[in-house]
C-alpha positions in Angstrom: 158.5 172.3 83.2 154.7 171.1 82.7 152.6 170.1 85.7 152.2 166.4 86.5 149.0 164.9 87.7 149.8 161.4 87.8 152.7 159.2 88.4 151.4 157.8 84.8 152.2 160.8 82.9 155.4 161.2 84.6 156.6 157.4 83.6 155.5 157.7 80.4 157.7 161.3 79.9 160.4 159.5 81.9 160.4 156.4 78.8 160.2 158.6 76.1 163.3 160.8 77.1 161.6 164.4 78.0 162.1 164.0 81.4 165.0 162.8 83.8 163.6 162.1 87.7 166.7 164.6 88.4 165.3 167.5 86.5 161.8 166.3 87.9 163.1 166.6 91.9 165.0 169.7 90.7 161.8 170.8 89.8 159.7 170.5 92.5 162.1 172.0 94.9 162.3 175.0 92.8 158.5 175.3 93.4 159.1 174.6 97.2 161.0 177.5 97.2 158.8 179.6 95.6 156.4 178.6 97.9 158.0 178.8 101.0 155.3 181.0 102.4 153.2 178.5 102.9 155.6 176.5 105.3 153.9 173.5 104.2 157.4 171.4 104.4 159.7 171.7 108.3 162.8 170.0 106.0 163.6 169.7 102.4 165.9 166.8 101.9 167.6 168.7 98.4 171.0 167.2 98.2 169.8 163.4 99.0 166.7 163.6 96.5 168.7 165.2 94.0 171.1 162.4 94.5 169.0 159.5 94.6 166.7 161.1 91.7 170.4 160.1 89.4 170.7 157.1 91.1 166.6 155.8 90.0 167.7 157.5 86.1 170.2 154.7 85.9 167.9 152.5 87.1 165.6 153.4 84.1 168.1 153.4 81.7 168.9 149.6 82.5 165.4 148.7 83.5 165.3 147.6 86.8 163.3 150.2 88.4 160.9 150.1 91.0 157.0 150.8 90.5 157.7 154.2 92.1 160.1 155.3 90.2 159.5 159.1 89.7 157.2 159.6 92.1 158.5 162.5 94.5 156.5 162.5 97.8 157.2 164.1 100.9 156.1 162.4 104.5 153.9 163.9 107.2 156.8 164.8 110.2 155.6 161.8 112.5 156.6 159.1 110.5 160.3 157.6 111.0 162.7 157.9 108.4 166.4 156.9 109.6 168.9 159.5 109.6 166.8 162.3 109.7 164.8 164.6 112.2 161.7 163.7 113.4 159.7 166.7 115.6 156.0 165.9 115.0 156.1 169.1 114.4 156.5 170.0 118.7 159.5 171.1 120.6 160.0 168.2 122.7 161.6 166.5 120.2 163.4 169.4 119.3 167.3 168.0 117.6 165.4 164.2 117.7 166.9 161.8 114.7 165.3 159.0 113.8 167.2 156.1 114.4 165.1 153.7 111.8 162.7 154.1 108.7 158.8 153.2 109.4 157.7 150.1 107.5 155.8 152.5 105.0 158.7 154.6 104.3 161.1 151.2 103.7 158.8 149.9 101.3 158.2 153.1 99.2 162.0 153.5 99.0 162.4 149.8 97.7 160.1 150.9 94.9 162.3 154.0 94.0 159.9 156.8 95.2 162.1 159.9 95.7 161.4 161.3 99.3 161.6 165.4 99.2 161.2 166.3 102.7 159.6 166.0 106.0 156.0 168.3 105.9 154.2 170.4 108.8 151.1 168.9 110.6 149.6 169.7 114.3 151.7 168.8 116.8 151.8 165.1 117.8 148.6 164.8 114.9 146.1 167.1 117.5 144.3 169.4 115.3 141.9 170.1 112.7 143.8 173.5 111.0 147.5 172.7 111.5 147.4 175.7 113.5 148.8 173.7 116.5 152.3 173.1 114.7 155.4 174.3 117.1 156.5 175.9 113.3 154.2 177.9 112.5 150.8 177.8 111.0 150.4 175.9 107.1 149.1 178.2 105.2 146.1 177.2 102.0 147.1 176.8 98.7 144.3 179.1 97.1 143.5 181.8 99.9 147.1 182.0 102.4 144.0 183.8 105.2 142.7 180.2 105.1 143.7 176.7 107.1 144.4 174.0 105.0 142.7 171.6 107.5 144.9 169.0 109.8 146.4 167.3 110.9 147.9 166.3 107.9 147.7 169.8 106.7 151.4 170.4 105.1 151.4 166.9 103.2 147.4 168.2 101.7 149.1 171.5 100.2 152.3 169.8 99.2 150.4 168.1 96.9 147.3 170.6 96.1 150.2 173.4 95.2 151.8 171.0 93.3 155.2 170.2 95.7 155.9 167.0 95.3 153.5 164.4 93.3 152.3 162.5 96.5 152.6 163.1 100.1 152.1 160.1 102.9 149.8 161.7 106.1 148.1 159.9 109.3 144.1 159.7 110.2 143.2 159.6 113.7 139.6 160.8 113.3 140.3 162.2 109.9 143.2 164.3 109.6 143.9 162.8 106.3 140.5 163.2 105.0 139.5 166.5 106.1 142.8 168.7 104.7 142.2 166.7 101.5 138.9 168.2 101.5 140.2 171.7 102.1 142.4 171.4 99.6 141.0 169.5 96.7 143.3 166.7 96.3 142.2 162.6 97.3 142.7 161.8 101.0 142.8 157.9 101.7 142.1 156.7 104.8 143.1 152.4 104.6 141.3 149.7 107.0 142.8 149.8 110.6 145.5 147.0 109.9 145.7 147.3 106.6 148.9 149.3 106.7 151.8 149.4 109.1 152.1 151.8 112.0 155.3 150.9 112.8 157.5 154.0 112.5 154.3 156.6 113.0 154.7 158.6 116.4 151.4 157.2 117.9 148.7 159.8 118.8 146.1 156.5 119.7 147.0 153.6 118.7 143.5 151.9 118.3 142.9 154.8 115.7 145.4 156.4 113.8 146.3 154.7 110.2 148.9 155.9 107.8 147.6 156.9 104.3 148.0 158.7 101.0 147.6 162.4 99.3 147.5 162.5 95.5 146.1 164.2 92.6 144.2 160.6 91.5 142.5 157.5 93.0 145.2 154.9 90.7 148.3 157.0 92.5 146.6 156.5 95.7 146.1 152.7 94.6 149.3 152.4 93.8 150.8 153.7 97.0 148.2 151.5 99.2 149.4 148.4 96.7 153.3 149.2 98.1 152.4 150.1 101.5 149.6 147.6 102.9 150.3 144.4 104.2 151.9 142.2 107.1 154.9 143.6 109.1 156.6 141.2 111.8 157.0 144.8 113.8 153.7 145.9 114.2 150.9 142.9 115.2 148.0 144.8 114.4 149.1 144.6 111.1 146.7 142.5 108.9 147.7 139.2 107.5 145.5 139.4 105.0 146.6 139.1 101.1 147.1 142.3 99.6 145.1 142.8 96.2 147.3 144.6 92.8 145.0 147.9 93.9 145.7 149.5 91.1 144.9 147.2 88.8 141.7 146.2 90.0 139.9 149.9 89.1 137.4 148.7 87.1 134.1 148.6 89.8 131.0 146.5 89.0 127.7 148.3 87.8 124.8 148.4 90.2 126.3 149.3 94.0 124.3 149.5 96.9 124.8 153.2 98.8 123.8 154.3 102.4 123.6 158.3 102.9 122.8 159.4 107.0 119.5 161.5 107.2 121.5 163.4 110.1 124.6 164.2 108.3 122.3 165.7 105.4 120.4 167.3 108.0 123.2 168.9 110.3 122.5 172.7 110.7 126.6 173.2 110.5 126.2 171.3 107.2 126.9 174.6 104.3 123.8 174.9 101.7 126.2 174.5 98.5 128.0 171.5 99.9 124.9 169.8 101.0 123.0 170.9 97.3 126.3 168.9 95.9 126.1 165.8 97.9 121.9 165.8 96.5 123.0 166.1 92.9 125.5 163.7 93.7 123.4 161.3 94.6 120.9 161.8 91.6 123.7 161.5 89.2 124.8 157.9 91.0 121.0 157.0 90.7 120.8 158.0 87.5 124.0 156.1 86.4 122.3 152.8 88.0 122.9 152.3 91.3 120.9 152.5 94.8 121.2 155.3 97.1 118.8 154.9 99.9 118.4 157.5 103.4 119.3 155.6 106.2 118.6 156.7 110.1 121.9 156.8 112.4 120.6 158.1 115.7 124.4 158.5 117.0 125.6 161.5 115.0 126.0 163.6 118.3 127.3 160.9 120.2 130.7 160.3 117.8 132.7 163.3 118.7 132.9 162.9 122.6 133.5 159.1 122.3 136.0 159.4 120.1 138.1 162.6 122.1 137.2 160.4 125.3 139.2 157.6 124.1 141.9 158.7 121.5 143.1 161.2 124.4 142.7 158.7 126.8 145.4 156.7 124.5 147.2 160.1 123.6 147.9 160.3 127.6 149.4 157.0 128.1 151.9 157.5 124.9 152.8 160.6 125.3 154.1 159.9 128.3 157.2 158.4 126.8 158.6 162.5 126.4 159.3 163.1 129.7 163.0 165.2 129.0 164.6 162.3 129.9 165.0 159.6 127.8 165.4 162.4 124.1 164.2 165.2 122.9 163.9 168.6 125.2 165.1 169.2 128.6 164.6 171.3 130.6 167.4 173.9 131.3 165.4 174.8 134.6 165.7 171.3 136.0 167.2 171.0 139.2 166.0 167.4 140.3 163.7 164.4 138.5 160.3 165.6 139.2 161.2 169.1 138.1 162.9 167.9 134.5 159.5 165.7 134.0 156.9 169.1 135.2 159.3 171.3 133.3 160.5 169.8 129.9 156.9 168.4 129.3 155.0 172.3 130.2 157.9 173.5 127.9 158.0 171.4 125.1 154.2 170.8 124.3 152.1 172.9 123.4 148.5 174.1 124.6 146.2 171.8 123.1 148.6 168.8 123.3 148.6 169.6 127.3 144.8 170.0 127.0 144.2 166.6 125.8 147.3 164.9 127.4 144.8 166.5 131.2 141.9 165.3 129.6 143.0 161.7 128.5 144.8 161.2 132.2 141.9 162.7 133.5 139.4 159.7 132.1 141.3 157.3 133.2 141.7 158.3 136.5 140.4 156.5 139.2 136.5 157.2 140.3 136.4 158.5 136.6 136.9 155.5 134.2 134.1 153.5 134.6 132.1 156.7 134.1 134.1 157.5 131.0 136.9 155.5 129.2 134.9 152.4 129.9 131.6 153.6 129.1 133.2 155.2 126.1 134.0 152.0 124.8 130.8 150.2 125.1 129.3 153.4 123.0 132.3 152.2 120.2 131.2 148.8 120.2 127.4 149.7 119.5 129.0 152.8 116.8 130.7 149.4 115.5 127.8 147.4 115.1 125.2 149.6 114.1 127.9 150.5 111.4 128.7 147.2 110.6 124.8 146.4 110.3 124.9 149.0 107.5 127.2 147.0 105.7 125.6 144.0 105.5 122.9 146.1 103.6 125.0 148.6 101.6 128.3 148.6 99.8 129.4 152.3 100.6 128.6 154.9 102.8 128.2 158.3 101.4 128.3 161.8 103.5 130.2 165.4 103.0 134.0 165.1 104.4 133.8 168.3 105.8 130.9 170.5 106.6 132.1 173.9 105.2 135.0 174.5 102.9 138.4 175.7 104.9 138.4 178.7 107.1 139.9 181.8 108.8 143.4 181.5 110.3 143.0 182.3 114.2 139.1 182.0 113.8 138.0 183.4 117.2 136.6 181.0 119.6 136.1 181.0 123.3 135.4 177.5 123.8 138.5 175.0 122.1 136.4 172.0 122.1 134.4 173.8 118.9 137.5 172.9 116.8 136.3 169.1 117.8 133.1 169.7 115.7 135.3 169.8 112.4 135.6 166.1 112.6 132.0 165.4 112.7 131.7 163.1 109.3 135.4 161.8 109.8 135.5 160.0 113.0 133.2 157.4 112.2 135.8 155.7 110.1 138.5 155.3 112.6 135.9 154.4 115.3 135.0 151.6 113.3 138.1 150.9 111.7 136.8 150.8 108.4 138.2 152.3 105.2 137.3 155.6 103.8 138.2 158.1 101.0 137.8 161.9 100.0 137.1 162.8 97.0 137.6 166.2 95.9 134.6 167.0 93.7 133.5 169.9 94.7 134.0 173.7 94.2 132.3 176.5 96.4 131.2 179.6 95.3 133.9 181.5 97.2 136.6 179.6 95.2 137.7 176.9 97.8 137.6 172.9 96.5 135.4 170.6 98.7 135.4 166.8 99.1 132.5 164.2 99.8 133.6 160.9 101.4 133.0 157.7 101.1 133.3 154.8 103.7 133.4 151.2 103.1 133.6 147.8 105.2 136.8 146.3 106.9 139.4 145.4 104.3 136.7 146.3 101.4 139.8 148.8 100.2 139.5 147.4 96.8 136.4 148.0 96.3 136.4 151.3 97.4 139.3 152.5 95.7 137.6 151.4 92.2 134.7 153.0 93.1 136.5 155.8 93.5 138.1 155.7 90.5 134.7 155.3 88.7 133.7 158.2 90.4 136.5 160.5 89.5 136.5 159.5 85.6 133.1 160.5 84.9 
């Protein structure tokens, strides 16, 4: 069966007879298999897509299909679907069931998307190589010595090695966007509201978003377009309208760009990448628009707010596994403080205990005026001096990542380097704003690259079309 690259191509193959959605989801699992190695999915749901693939072919046949229909996605393994396990990929929630569907997953289901399976990511979302999963590392698509990036680092190779059509991940500080760049596939990071949390294991609350991985900017439009709006369950969900994303591609001549002298001038930023994001620039000036330097004096200031506050929030809820309530307890226990001490230093791993100490640690008394609360004064200028950008210029501009993916088990001595892959991400989910990566980029060592773009609060509609624009040329 041909590779598909759109859920376009596959509807139209679906109309004119070559293809059935069953022998589509039979498909894809056979590639799964194949693939195994790369232990990019923790659960393949085979019998129930293969099922509900017949039940969306009579659907077709009698045309009252949904807008999904034939679109096989898997979802990252801390989103909530009912009836089925639910580990964020960590061993305190080791035999866990879901006991109801996230808001996201409901609504792709009442458009007939065909979920395939449940995919590997860093446990509880904390990572930037999906090296921190309780099952096992994901190994890259195009080099298995490689990291395919994380959080979201199954869902970014389910769809770059050609899985499953679309995969749904989480953004914290840009686990979404950086495995997309690894991996060369379009990571889409929504507004902070835009889309319902309800349903996603919270890692911060005040941070993380839900978002798409596909091959295309209209397939990501489409999926934001089902996906985004109001939900009674969650009240930071936005109340605003939800535009027909995918309809609305077309993007207006002339935009206004902002690129960060320091980003450009990072000495972690790799030659190539950074000789790409200059002829980048000089082909969007040359096709009409503005692209102007800007100064952003807080480059080196981003990465300790942002671990200061999301593990500050990562403290209080993961607090909810304590070996009581579900998940794993302790067989050591003897009384209550030892089944709390012992099922939590059992079931989580190293870097989830290192942040978990380090969040409860900031907001510890005699400490959180020093940090938490000074930490969040320094988000409300990032905020503003971000927001003041935006009154200016329409997009921000900047690599995703500053190299292309790297060694499994790179040697370190000091964990907190790891932080340093988020540099160009976190900006996005401090601010709340929207932001994309688009893989347009290919190194000399073989390995895709993405730059990213960032626009204002609930300006997903214009982003996505310039995106699209971007992409088609």
């Amino acid at each position: 069966m041909k590779t598909y690259r759109s859920l376009v191509a596959v509807q139209e193959d679906l109309k004119n007879g070559s293809l059935s959605c069953h022998s589509l989801t039979q498909a894809y699992l056979n590639r799964i298999a194949e693939k195994k190695y790369l232990n990019a999915f923790l659960e393949v749901f085979e019998a129930e897509a293969l099922s509900r693939a017949k039940t969306i072919d009579k659907k077709l046949q009698s045309g009252t299909a949904g807008r999904l229909a034939g679109m096989v996605i898997g979802i990252k393994d801390n989103i909530c679907y009912k009836g089925h396990a639910l580990s964020a990929s960590s061993k305190i929630l080791d035999g866990f069931e879901s006991l109801f569907s996230a808001t996201v997953v409901e609504r792709i289901l009442a458009e007939d998307a065909i979920i395939i399976g449940r995919t590997n990511c860093d446990e509880f979302a904390m990572g930037s190589s999906n090296e921190n999963s309780a099952y096992g590392n994901v190994l890259h698509h195009i080099d298995s010595t490689k990291v395919p990036g994380g959080s979201s680092g199954g869902s970014a190779v389910a769809v770059a090695a050609d899985l499953c059509l679309a995969t749904l991940g989480s953004d914290t500080g840009g686990s979404i966007r950086q495995p997309a760049s690894f991996c060369g596939v379009v990571g889409y990071k929504p507004t902070y509201g835009r889309v319902s949390r309800w349903g996603l294991i919270a890692y911060a609350s005040s941070f993380d978003q839900i978002g798409p991985f596909t091959h295309n900017v209209q397939d990501a439009a489409l999926l934001m377009e089902v996906m985004a709006g109001a939900d009674a369950q969650d009240s930071t969900a936005s109340q605003k309208e939800v535009p027909t994303y995918s309809k609305l591609l077309k993007h207006k001549k002339g935009v206004k760009i902002a690129y960060i002298k320091d980003c450009m001038e990072s000495p972690g930023l790799d030659p190539e990448i950074k000789k790409h994001i200059e002829e980048k620039i000089d082909q969007l000036r040359a096709e009409g628009h503005t692209v102007d330097p800007i100064d952003f004096p807080y480059l080196d200031h981003m990465v300790p707010v942002y671990y200061i506050l999301t593990t500050a929030e990562a403290s209080s809820n993961l607090a909810r596994f304590d070996g009581v309530h579900y998940g794993h307890r302790s067989l050591l226990a003897t009384d209550i403080p030892s089944t709390y001490t012992k099922s939590r230093s059992e079931g989580f791993g190293d870097e989830v205990k290192r942040r978990i100490m380090l969040g409860t640690f900031v907001l510890s008394s005699g400490y959180y005026d020093a940090y938490y609360n000074k930490g969040q004064k320094v988000r409300r200028i990032l905020q503003d001096k971000t927001n003041n950008i935006f009154k200016s210029y329409d997009f921000i501009l900047s690599p995703t990542t500053p190299h292309t993916a790297f060694e499994i088990d790179r040697e370190t001595a000091d964990p907190t380097i790891m932080y340093l892959e988020d540099i160009f991400t976190v900006q996005a989910n401090i601010v709340g704003c929207c932001a994309v990566s688009l893989p347009t980029g290919r190194h000399s060592n073989g390995l895709p690259f993405g730059i990213q773009l960032m626009g204002p609060n609930f300006n997903d509609k214009e982003l996505l079309a310039f995106s699209h624009q971007i992409m088609n040329k």
